[in-house]
N, C-alpha and C positions, 0 to 999 in steps of 0.2 A: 813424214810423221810415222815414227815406231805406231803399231796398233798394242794399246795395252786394254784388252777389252773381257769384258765377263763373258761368258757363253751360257747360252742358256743349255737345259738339260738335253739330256740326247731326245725327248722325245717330240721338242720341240723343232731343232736340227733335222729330225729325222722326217717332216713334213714337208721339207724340201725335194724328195728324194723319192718318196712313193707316194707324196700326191695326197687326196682324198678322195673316197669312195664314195661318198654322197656328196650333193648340193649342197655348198656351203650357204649361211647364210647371212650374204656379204650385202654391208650398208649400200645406201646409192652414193654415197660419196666416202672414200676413204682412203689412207695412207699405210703403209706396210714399207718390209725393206729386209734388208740380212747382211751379214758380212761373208763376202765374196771370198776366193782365195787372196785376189791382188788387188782389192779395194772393200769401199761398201757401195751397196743398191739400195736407192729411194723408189718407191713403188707409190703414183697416184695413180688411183681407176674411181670410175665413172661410169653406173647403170643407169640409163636412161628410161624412160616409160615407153621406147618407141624399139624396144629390144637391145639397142644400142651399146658398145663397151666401149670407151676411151681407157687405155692404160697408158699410162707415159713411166718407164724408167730412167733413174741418174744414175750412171755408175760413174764414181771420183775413187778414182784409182791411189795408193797409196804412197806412190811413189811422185806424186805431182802431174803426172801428164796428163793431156786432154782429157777431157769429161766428155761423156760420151750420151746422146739424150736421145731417146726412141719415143716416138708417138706408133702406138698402136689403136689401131679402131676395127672392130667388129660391125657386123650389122645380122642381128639375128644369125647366128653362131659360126658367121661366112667371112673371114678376113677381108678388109675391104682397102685398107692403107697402112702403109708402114713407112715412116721417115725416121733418119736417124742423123742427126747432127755430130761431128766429132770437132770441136775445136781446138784449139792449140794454133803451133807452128805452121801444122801441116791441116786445116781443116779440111773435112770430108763428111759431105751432105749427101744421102739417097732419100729418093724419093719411088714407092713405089704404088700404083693403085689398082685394085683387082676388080672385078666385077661378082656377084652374089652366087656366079658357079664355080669361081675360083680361078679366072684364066684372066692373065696379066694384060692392062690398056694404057696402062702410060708407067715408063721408067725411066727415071735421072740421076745421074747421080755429078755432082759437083764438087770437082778439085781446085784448087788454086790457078785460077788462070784458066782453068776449060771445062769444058764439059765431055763423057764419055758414058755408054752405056750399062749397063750390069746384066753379065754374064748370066746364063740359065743355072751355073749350078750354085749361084750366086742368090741367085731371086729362091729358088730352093731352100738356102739355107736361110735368109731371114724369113722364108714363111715358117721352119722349124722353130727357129727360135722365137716366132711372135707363140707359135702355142705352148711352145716350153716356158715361158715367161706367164702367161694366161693361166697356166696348171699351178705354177709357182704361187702366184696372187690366189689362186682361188687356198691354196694349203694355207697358207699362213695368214690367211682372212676366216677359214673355217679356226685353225687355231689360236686366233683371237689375240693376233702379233700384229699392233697397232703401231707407224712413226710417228712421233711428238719431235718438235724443233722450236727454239727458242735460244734464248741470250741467255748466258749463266751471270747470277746475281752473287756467288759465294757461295760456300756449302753445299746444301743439297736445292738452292733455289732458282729456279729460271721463270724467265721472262718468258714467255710463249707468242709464238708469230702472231696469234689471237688476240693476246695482250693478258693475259691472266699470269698469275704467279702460281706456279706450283713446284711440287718438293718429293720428285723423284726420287727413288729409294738407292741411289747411286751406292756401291761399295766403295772402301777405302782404296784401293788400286783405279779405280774410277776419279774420286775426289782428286788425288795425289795426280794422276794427268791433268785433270783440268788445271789445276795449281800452278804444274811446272808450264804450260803456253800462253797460260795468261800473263807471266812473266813479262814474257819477249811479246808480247801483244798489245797493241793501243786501245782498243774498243775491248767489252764487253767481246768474250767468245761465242761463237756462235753452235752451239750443240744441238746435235741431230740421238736422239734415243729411241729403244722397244719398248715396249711394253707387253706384257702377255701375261697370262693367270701364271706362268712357272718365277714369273719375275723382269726385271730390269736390265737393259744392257747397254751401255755405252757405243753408242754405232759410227759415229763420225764428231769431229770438232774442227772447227775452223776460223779464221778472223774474218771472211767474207760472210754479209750477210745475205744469208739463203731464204731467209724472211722475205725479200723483194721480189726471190724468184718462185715460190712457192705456188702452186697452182690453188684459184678459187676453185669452187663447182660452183658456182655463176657463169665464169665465163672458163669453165672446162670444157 
């Protein structure tokens, strides 16, 4: 799928990049995301009452390949797990779990047919990336860049995973894609959008429904 997407303003974009200064203040259960260089990122997190952070990333790459699913978890502000699914052809599953000083007790990681362990400069870089990903959530929760997903109805109407109808302010380069894949499409398409005070953005579209896969905060 060509990306024919709105961008929000730069100063929205720019929340990805240096962060925020203060505590945002981010619901206990919420959805967020952005468009990647080579895909888009779904972002659910989860504050608990017991300190607790569940974040789980999707990045669905644009060019069709594996989708790629990270659970991250915190425990009072101490990385405690990180697993990352990649499916496809070739899948490849890590697992990794740390203890509250930050020193590594169990690592897996699972290819096609075996198992093998992850490298030190390995276990390194997903503990980078759990807090590059954490910094990311906390920016674009403080600026108030929420993911909605639903089925589109026509126009500017969607079905929402929820089940409510509503009427996202989608622009005319917006409408005009949904149009052209609903074409070649059997169901009801399935759209992934932002929301934020700057406005609206078209962030992903697809015929699979992501509805199914969609995380509660029940059972997050």
């Amino acid at each position: 799928m060509t990306p024919l997407f709105r961008r929000f303003p730069t100063l929205i974009l720019s929340l990805l990049l240096i962060g925020c200064s203060s505590t945002p203040d981010i619901p206990a259960f919420s959805a967020s995301g952005y468009l990647a260089d080579r895909g888009a990122v779904r972002m659910w997190r989860k504050n608990s009452d017991h300190q607790a952070t569940h974040l789980r990333t999707i990045f669905t790459p644009f060019n069709g390949d594996a989708v790629e699913t990270t659970d991250y978890i915190w425990l009072e502000d101490s990385l405690i797990s990180v697993q990352r699914k990649i499916n496809g052809d070739t899948p490849d599953d890590v697992t990794l779990r740390f203890d509250q000083e930050g020193s590594l007790n169990f690592m897996q990681r699972q290819l096609a047919g075996r198992r093998e362990a992850v490298s030190s400069d390995s276990v390194e870089l997903y503990k980078f990336d759990a807090q590059r990903m954490h910094k990311v959530s906390d920016a674009l929760l403080s600026g108030r860049v929420f993911l909605k997903q639903g089925h589109w109805q026509g126009g500017n109407v969607i079905q929402t995973c929820e089940g409510q109808r509503v009427t996202p302010s989608f622009d005319a380069l917006a409408l005009q894609t949904l149009a052209q894949q609903q074409r070649s499409a059997h169901a009801p398409l399935m759209v992934s959008w932002l929301e934020a005070p700057e406005g609206v953005q078209l962030l992903r579209v697809s015929s699979q429904d992501d509805c199914a896969e969609q995380p509660k905060e029940a059972d997050f």
